[in-house]
VOKERO-305599 format. One record per atom (N, C-alpha, C, O): residue in three letters; atom name; x, y, z. Coordinates in Angstrom, 3 decimals. Example, Ala and Ser with C-alpha at 12.3 -4.5 7.8 and 13.67 -1.06 7.14 Angstrom:
! residues 2
<site residu="ALA" atome="N" px="13.190" py="-5.690" pz="7.800"/>
<site residu="ALA" atome="CA" px="12.300" py="-4.500" pz="7.800"/>
<site residu="ALA" atome="C" px="13.200" py="-3.300" pz="7.800"/>
<site residu="ALA" atome="O" px="14.236" py="-3.319" pz="8.465"/>
<site residu="SER" atome="N" px="12.850" py="-2.250" pz="7.080"/>
<site residu="SER" atome="CA" px="13.670" py="-1.060" pz="7.140"/>
<site residu="SER" atome="C" px="12.900" py="0.030" pz="7.870"/>
<site residu="SER" atome="O" px="13.409" py="1.138" pz="8.039"/>
END
This chain:
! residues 66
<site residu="UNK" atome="N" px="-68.251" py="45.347" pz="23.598"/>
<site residu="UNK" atome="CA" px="-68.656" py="46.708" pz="23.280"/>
<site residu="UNK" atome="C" px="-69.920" py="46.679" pz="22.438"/>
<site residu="UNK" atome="O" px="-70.081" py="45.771" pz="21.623"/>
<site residu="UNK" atome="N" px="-70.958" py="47.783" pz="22.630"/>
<site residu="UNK" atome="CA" px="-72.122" py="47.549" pz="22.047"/>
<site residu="UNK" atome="C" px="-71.826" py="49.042" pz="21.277"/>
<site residu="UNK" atome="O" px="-71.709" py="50.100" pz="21.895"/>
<site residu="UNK" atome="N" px="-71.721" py="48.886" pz="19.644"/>
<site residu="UNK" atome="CA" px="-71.641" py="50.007" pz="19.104"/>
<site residu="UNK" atome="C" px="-70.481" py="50.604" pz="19.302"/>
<site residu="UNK" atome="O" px="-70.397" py="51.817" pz="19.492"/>
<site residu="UNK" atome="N" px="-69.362" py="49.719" pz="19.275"/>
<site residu="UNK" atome="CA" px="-68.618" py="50.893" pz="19.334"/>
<site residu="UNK" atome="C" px="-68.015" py="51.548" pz="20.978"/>
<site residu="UNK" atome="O" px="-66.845" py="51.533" pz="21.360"/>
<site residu="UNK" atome="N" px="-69.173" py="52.069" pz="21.703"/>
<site residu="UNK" atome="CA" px="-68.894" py="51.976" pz="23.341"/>
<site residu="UNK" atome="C" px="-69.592" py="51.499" pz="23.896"/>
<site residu="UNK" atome="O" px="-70.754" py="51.235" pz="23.588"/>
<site residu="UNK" atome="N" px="-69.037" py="51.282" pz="24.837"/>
<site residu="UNK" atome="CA" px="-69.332" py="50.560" pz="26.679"/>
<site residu="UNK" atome="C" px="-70.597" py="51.517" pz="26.307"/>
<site residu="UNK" atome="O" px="-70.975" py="52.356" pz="25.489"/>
<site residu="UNK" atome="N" px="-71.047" py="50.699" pz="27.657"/>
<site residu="UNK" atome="CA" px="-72.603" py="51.202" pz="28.157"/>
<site residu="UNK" atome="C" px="-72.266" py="52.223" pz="29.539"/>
<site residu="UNK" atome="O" px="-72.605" py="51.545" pz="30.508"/>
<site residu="UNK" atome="N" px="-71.800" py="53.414" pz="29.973"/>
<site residu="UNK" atome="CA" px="-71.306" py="54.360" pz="30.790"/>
<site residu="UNK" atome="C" px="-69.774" py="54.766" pz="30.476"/>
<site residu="UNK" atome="O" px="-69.073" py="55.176" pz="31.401"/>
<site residu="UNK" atome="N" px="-69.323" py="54.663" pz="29.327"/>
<site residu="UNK" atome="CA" px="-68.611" py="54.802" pz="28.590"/>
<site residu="UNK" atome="C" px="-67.964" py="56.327" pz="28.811"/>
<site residu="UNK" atome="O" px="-67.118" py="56.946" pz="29.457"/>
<site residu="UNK" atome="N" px="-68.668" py="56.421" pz="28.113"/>
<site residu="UNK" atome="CA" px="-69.039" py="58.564" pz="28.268"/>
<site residu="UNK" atome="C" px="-68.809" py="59.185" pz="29.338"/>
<site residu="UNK" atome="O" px="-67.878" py="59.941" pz="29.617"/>
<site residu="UNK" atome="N" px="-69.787" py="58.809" pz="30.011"/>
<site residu="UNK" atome="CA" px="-70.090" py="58.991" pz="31.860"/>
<site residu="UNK" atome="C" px="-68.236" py="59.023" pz="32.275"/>
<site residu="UNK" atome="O" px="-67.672" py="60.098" pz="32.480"/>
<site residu="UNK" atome="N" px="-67.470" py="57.639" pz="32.344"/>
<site residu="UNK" atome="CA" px="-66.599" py="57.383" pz="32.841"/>
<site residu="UNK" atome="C" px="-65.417" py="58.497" pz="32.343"/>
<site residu="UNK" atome="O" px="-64.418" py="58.862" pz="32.963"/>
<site residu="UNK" atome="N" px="-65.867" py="58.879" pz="31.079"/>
<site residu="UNK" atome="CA" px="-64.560" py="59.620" pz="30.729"/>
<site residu="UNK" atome="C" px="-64.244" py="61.252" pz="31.009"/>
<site residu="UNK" atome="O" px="-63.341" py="61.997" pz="30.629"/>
<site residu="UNK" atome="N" px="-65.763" py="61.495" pz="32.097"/>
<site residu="UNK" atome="CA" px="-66.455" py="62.986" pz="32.378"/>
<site residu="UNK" atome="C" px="-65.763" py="64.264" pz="31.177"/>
<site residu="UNK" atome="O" px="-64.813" py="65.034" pz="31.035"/>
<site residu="UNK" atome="N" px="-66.988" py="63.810" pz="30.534"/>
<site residu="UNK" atome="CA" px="-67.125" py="64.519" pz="29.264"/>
<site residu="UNK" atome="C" px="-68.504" py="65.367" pz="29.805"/>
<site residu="UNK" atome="O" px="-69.550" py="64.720" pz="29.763"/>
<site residu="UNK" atome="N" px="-68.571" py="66.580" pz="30.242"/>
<site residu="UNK" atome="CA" px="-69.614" py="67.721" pz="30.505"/>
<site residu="UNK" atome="C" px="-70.133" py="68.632" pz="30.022"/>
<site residu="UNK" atome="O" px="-69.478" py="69.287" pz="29.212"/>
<site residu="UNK" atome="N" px="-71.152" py="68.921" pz="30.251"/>
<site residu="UNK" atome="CA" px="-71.588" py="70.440" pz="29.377"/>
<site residu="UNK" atome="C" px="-70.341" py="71.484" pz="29.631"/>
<site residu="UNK" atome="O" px="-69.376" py="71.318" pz="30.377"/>
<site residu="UNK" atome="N" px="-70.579" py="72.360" pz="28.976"/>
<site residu="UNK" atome="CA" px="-69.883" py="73.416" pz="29.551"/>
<site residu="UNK" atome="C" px="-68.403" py="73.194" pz="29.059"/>
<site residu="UNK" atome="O" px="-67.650" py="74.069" pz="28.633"/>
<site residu="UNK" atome="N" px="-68.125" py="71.801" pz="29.205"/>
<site residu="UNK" atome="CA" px="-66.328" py="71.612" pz="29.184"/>
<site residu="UNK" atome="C" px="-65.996" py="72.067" pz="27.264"/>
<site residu="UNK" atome="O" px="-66.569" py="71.905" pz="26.186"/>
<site residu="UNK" atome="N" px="-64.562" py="72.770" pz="27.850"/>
<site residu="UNK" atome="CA" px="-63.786" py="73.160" pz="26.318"/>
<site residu="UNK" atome="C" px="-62.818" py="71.902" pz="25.928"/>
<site residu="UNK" atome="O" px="-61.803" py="71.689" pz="26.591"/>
<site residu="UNK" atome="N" px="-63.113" py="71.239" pz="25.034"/>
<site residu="UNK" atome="CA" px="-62.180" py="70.401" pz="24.712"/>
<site residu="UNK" atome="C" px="-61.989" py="70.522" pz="23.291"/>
<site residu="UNK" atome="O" px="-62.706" py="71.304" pz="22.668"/>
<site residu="UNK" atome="N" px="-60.842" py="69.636" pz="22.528"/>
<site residu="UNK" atome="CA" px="-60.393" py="69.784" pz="21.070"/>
<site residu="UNK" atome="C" px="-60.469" py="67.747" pz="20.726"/>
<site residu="UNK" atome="O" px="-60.156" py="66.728" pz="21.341"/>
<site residu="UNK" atome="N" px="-61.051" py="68.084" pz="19.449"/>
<site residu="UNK" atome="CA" px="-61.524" py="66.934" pz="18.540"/>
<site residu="UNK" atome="C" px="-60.095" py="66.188" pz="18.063"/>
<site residu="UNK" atome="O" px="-59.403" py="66.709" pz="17.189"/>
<site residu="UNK" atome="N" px="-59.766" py="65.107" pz="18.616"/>
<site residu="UNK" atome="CA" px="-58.459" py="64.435" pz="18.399"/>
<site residu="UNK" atome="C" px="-58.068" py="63.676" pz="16.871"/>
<site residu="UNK" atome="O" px="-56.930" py="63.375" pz="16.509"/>
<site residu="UNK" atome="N" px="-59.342" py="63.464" pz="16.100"/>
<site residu="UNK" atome="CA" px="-59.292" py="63.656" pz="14.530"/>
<site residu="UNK" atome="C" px="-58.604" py="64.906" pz="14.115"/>
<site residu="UNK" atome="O" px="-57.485" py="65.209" pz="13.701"/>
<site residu="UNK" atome="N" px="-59.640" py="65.465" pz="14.373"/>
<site residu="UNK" atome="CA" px="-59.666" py="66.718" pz="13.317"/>
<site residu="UNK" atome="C" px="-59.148" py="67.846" pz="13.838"/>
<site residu="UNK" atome="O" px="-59.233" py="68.954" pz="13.309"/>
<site residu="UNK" atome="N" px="-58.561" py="67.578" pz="14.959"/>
<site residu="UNK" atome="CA" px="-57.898" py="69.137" pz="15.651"/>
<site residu="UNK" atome="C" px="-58.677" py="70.101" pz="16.425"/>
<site residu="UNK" atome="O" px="-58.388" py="70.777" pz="17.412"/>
<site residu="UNK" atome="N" px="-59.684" py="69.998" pz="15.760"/>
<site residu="UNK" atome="CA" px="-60.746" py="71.287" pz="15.983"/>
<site residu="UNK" atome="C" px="-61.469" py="71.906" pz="17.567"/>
<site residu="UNK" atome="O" px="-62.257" py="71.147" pz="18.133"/>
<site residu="UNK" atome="N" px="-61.229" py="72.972" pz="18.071"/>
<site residu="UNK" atome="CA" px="-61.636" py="72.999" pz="19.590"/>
<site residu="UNK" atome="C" px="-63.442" py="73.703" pz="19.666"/>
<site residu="UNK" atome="O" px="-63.860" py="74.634" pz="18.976"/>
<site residu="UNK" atome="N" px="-64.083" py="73.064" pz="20.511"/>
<site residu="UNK" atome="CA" px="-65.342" py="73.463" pz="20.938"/>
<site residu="UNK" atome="C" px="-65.730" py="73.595" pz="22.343"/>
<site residu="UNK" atome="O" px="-64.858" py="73.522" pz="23.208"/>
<site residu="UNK" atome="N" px="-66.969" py="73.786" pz="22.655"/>
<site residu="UNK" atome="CA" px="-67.510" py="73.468" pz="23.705"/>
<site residu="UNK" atome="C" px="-68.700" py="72.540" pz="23.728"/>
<site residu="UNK" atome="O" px="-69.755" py="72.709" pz="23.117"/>
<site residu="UNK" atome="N" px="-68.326" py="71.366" pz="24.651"/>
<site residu="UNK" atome="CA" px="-69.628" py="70.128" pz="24.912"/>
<site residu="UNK" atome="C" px="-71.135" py="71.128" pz="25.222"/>
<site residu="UNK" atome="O" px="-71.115" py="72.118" pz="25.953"/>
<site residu="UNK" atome="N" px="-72.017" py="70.772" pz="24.716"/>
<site residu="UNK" atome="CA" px="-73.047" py="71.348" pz="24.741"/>
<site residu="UNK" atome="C" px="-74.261" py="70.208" pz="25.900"/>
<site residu="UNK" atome="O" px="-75.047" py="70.531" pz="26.791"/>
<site residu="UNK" atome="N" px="-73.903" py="68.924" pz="25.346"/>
<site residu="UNK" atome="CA" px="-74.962" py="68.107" pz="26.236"/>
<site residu="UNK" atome="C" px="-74.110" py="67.131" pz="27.029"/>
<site residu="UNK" atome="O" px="-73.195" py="66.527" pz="26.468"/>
<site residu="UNK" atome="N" px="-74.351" py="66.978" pz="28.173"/>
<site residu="UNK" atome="CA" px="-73.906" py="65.724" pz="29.186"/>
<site residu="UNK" atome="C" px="-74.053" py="64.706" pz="28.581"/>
<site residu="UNK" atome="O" px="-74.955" py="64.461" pz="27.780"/>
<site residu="UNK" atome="N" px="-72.846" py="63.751" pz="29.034"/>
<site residu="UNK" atome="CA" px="-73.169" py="62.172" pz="28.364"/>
<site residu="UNK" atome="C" px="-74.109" py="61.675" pz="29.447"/>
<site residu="UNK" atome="O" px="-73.956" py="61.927" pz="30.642"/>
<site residu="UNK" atome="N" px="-75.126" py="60.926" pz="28.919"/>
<site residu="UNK" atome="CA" px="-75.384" py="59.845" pz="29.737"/>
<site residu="UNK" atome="C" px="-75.009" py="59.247" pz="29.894"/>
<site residu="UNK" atome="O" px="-74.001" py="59.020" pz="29.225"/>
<site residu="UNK" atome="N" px="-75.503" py="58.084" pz="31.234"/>
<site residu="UNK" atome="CA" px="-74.793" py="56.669" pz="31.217"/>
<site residu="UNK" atome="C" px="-74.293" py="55.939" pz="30.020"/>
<site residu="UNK" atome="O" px="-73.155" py="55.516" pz="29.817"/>
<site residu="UNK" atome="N" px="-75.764" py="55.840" pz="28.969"/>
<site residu="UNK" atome="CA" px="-75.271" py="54.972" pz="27.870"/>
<site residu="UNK" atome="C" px="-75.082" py="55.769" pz="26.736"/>
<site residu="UNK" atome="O" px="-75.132" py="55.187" pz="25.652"/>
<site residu="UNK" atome="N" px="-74.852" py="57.116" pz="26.752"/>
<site residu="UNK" atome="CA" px="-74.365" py="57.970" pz="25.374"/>
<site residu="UNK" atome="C" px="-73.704" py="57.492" pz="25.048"/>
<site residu="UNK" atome="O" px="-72.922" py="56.774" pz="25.670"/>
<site residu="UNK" atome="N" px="-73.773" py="57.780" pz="23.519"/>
<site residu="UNK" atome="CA" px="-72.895" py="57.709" pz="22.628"/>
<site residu="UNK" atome="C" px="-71.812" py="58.402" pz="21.794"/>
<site residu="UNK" atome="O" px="-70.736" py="57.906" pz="21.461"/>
<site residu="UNK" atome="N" px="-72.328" py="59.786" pz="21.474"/>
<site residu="UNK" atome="CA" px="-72.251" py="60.704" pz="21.353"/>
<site residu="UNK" atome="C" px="-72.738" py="62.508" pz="22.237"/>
<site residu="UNK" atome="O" px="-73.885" py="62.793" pz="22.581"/>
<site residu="UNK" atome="N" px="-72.166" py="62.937" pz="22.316"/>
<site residu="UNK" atome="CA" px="-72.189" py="64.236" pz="23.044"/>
<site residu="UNK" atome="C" px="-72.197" py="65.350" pz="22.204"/>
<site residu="UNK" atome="O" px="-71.245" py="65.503" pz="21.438"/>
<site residu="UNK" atome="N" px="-73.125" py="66.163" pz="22.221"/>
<site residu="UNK" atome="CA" px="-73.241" py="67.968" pz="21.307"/>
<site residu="UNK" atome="C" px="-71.871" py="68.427" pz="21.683"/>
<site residu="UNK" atome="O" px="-71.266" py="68.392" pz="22.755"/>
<site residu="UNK" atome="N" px="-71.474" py="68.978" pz="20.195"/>
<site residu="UNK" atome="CA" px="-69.903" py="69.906" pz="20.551"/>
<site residu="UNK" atome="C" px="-70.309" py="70.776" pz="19.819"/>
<site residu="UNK" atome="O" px="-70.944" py="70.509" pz="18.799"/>
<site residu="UNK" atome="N" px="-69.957" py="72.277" pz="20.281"/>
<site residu="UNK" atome="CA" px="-70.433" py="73.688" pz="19.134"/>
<site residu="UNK" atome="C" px="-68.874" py="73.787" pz="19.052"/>
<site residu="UNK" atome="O" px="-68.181" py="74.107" pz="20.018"/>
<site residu="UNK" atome="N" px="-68.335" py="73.452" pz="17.683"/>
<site residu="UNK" atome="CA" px="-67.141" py="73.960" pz="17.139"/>
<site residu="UNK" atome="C" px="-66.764" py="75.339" pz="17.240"/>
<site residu="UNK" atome="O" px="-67.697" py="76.134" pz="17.126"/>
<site residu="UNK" atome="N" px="-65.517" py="75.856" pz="17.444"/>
<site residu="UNK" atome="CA" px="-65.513" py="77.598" pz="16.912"/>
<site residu="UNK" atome="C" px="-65.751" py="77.373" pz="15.637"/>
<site residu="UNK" atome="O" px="-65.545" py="76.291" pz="15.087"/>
<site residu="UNK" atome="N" px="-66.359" py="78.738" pz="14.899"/>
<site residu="UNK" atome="CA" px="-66.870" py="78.968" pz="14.376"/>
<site residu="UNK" atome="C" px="-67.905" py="78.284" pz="13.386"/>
<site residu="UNK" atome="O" px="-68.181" py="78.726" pz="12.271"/>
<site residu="UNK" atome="N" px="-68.379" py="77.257" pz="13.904"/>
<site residu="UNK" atome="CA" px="-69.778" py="76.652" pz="13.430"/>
<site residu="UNK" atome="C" px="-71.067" py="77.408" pz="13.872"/>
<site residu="UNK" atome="O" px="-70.677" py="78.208" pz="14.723"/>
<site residu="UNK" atome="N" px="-72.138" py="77.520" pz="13.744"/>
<site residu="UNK" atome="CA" px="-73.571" py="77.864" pz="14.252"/>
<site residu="UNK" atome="C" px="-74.552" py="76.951" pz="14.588"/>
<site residu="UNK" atome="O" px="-75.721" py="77.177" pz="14.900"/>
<site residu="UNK" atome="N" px="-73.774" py="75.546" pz="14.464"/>
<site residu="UNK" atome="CA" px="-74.736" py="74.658" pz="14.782"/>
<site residu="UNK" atome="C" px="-73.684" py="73.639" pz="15.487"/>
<site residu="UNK" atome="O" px="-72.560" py="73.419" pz="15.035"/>
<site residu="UNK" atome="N" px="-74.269" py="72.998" pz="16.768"/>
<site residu="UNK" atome="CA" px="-73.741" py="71.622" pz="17.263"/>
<site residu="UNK" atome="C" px="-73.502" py="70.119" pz="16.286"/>
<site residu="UNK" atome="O" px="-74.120" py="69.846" pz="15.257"/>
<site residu="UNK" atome="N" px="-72.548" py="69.370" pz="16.875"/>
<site residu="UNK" atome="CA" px="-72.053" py="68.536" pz="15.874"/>
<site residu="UNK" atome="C" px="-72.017" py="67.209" pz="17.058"/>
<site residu="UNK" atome="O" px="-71.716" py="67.248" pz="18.251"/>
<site residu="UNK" atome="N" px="-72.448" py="66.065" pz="16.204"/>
<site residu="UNK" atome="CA" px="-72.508" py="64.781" pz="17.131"/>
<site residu="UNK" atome="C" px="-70.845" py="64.418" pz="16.985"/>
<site residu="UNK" atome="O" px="-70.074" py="64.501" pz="16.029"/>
<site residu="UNK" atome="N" px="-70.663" py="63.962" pz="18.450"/>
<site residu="UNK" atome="CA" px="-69.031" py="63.386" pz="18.981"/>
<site residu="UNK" atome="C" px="-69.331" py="62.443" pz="19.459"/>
<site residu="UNK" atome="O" px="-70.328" py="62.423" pz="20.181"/>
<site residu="UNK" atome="N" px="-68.566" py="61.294" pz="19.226"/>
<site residu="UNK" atome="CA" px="-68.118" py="60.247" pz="20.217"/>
<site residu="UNK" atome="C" px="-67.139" py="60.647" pz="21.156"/>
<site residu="UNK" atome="O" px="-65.976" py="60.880" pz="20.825"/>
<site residu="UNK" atome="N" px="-67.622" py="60.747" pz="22.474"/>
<site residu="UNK" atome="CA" px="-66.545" py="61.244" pz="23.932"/>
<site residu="UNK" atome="C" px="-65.651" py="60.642" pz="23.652"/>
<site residu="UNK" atome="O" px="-64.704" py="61.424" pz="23.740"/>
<site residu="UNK" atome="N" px="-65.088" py="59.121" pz="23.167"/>
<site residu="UNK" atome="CA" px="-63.689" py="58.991" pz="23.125"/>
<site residu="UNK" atome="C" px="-62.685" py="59.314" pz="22.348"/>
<site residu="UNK" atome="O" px="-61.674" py="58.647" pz="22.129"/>
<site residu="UNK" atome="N" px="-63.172" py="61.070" pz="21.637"/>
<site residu="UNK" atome="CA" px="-62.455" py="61.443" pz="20.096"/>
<site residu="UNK" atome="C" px="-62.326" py="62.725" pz="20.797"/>
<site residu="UNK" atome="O" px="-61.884" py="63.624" pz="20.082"/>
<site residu="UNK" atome="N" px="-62.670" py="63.132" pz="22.343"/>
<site residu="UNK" atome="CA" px="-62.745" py="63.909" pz="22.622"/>
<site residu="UNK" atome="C" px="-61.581" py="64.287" pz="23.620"/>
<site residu="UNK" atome="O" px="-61.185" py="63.450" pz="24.432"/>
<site residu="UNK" atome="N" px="-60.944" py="65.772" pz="23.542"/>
<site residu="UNK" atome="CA" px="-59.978" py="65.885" pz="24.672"/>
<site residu="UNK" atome="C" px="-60.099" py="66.443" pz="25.545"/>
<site residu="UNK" atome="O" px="-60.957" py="67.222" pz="25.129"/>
<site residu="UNK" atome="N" px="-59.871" py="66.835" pz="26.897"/>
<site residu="UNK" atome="CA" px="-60.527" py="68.513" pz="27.600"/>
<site residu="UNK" atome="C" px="-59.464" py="68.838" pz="27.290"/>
<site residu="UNK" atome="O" px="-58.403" py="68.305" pz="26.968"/>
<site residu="UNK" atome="N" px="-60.134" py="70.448" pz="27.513"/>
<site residu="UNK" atome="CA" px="-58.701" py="71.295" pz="26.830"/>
<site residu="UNK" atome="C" px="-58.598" py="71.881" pz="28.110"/>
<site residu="UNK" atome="O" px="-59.412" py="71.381" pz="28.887"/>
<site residu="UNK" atome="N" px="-57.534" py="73.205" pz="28.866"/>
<site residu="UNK" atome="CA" px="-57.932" py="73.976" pz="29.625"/>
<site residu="UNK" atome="C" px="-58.082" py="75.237" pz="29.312"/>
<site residu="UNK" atome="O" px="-58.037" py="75.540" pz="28.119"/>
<site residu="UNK" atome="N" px="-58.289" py="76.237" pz="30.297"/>
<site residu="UNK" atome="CA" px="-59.120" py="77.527" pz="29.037"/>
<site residu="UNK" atome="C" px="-59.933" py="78.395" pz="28.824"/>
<site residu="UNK" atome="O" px="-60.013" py="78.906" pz="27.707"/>
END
């Protein structure tokens, strides 16, 4: 593992814009704001009620349905 994740890591776990998922730390549900790339690392999540996007590691990430 380089960092933590694979190199298509992200990709594999289809983590998408648009998708509603909830933060498996912290509970918390958002919407993915940026596509993973192949070698992302992190993916934009706009929390409810935040005003600003927050860096995620896709594998902390859940889809929700919704």
């Amino acid at each position: 593992m380089r960092g933590g994740l694979e190199a298509g890591y992200a990709a594999e776990m289809n983590i998408r814009a648009g998708q509603l998922v909830q933060h498996n730390v912290t509970g918390r549900f958002g919407r993915v704001h940026s596509d993973a790339d192949e070698d992302a690392r992190f993916v934009r999540v706009l929390f409810q009620g935040d005003r600003r996007t927050s860096r995620c590691r896709p594998e902390e990430l859940e889809p929700t349905h919704g």
